[in-house]
C-alpha positions in Angstrom: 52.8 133.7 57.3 55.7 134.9 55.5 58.5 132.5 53.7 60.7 133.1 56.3 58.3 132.6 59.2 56.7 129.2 57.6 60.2 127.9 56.9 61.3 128.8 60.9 58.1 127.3 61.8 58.4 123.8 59.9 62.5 123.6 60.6 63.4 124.2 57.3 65.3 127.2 55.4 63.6 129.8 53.2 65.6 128.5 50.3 64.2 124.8 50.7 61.0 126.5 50.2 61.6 128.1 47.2 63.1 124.9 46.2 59.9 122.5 46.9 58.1 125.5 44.6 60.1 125.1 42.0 60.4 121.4 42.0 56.1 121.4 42.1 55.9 120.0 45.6 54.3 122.7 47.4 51.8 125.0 45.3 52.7 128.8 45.7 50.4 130.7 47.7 48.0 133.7 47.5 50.4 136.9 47.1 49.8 140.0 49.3 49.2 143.4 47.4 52.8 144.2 48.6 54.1 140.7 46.4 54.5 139.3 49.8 53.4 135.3 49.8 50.8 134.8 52.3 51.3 131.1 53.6 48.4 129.2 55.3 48.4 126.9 58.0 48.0 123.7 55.2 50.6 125.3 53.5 52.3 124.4 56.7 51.0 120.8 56.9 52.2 120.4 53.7 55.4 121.7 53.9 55.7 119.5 57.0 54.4 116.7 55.3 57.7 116.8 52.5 59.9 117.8 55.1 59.3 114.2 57.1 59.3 112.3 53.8 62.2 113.3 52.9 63.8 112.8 56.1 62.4 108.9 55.8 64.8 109.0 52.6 62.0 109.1 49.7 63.4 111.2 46.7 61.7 114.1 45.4 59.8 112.5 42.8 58.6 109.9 45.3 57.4 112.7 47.5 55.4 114.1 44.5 53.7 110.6 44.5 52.6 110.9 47.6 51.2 114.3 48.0 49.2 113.6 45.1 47.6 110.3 46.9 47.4 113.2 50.0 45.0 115.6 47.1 41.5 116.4 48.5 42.2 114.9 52.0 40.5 116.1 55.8 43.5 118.2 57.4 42.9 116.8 60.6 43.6 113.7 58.6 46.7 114.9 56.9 47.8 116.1 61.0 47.2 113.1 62.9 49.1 110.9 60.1 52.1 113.6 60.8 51.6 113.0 64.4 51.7 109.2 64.0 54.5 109.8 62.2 56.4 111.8 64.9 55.2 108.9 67.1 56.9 106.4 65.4 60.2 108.3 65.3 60.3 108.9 68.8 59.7 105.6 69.8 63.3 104.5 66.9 64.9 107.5 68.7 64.1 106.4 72.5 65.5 102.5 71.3 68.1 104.2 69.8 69.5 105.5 72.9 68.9 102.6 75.0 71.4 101.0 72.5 73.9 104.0 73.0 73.9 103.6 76.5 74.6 99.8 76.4 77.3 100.3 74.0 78.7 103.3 75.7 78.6 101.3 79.1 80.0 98.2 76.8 83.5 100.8 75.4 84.0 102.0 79.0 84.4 98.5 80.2 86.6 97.8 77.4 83.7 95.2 76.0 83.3 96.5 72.2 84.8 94.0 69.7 86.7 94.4 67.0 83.2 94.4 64.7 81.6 97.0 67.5 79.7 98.5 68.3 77.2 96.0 68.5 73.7 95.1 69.8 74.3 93.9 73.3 72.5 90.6 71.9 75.1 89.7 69.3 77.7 90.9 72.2 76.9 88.5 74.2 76.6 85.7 71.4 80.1 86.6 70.0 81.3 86.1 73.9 80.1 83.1 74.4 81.3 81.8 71.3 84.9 83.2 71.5 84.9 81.4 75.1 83.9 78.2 73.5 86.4 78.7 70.8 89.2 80.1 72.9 92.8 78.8 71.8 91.5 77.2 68.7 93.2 78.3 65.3 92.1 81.4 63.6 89.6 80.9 60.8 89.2 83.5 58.2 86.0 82.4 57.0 84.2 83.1 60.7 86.1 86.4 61.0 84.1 86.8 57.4 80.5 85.5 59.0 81.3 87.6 62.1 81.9 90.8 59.4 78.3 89.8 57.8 76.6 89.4 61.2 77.6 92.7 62.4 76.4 94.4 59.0 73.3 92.9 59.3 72.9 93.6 63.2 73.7 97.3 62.1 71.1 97.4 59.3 68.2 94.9 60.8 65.1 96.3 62.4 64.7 95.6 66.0 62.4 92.9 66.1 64.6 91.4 62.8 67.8 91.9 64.8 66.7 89.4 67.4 65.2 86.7 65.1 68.5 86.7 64.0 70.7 86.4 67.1 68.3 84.1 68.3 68.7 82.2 65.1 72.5 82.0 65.7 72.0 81.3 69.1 70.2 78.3 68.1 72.8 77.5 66.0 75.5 77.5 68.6 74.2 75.9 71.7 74.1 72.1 72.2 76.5 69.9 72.8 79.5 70.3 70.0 77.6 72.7 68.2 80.1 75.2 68.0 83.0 72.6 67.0 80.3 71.8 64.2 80.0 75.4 63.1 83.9 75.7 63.3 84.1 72.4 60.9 82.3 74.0 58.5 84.7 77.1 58.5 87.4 74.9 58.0 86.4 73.5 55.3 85.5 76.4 53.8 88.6 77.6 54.4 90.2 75.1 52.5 88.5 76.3 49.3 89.8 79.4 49.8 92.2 78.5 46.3 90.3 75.5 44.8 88.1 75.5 41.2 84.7 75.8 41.4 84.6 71.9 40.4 86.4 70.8 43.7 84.9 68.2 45.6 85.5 70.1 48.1 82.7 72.3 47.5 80.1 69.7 47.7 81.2 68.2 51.1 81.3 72.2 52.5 78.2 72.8 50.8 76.4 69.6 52.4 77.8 70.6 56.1 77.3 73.8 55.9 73.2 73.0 55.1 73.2 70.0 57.8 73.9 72.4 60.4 71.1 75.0 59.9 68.4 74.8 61.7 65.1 74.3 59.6 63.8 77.5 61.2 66.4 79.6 60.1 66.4 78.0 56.7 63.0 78.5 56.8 63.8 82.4 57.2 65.9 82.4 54.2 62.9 81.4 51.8 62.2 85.6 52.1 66.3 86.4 51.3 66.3 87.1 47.6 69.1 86.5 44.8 71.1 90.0 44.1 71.9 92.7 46.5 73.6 91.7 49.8 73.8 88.2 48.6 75.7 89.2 45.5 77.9 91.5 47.9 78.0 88.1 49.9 79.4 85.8 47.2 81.7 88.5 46.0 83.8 88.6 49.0 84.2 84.5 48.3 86.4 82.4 46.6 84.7 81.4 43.3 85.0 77.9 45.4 84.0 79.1 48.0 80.8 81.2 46.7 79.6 77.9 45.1 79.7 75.4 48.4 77.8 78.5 50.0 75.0 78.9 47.0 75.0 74.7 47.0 74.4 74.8 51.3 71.8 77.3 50.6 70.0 75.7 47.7 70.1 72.5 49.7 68.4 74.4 52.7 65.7 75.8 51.1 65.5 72.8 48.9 64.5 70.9 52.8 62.1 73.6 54.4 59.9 74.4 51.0 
């Protein structure tokens, strides 16, 4: 095969090739007598092989890493973990659109909040929780926790997603559980202007970590320090931030 005609083949362009030889991902091939490069079928592999790494977001010199593991392996070997691979994706894109289409039913019906789309299961949660709450007083630290729950609802594997709805859930239902939940958010609220030092902080921190339920404590043993939680804290009062670190510490401090 020519460039052109391995490049059409693998859904890549001709100057991407050229690219991955120059970068040392993909050896260059036995040359015709015409100059021509004469590309083989694990040429092709290959080349398919960066292509879907790349896609899965690994940077070149990541992909270089893992070729090299690939060195001196069975093609069919190299083929069926490419077909695995396609598997996989199909299976993402087929859940994918099963969201879609409960979202695009959800916007038609005029159902998408103000944080939508959504996962149908935090839908329904933040439904049943603006019933419970309906014609209290606005609280700007649950619009806050209703801005981190859709983040993480977008950015949570499937099976994650619904731990954590069902986590929240959990945290919701029972008698006066949401009134809890919303006396927590007022008193964080209330910190939204105090020092770090307010006692304020401590009586928020010790509600805040007598409402969670030791399972999803328990879940926040794996959460570490830096990241999201630092993007977390940052959107906090400096009062704030430190009744939420102190409620945390005090979980984890129960379930370990």
């Amino acid at each position: 095969m020519r460039i052109g005609e391995i490049a059409a083949l693998v859904g890549v362009t001709p100057r991407a090739v050229r690219h991955y030889h120059h970068q040392g991902l993909l050896p260059e091939p036995v040359r015709q007598a015409n100059g021509y490069r004469d590309y083989s079928v694990r040429d092709a592999v290959l080349l398919a092989r960066i292509r879907r790494l790349t896609e899965l977001g690994l940077g070149l010199d990541e992909v270089r890493d893992v070729i090299a593991d690939d060195a001196g392996r069975e093609l069919v070997e190299v083929l069926k973990e490419l077909d695995e691979d396609l598997a996989r994706q199909q299976e993402q894109l087929g859940e994918r659109r099963q969201r879609l289409g409960i979202l695009l039913e959800q916007a038609r019906g005029g159902r998408v909040t103000a944080e939508g789309p959504l996962s149908p299961e935090l839908s329904a949660l933040f439904e049943n929780v603006d019933e419970a709450m309906a014609g209290r007083p606005a609280s700007a630290m649950a619009a806050k926790d209703r801005q981190i729950l859709a983040l993480l609802d977008t950015v949570t594997p499937g099976d994650g997603r619904e731990q954590l709805v069902g986590a929240m859930r959990r945290l919701t239902e029972g008698p006066e559980a949401v009134e809890r939940v919303y006396e927590v958010y007022a008193l964080l609220d209330a910190l939204a202007a105090a020092a770090p030092d307010d006692p304020g902080v401590e009586r928020a921190a010790q509600a805040l970590a007598a409402i969670m339920p030791d399972e999803v404590a328990a879940g926040m043993t794996h959460v570490p320090e830096g990241g999201f939680m630092d993007a977390l804290y940052a959107d906090f009062s400096a009062a704030q931030a430190a009744a939420v670190r102190r409620g945390l510490h005090l979980v984890l401090a129960r379930v370990r």
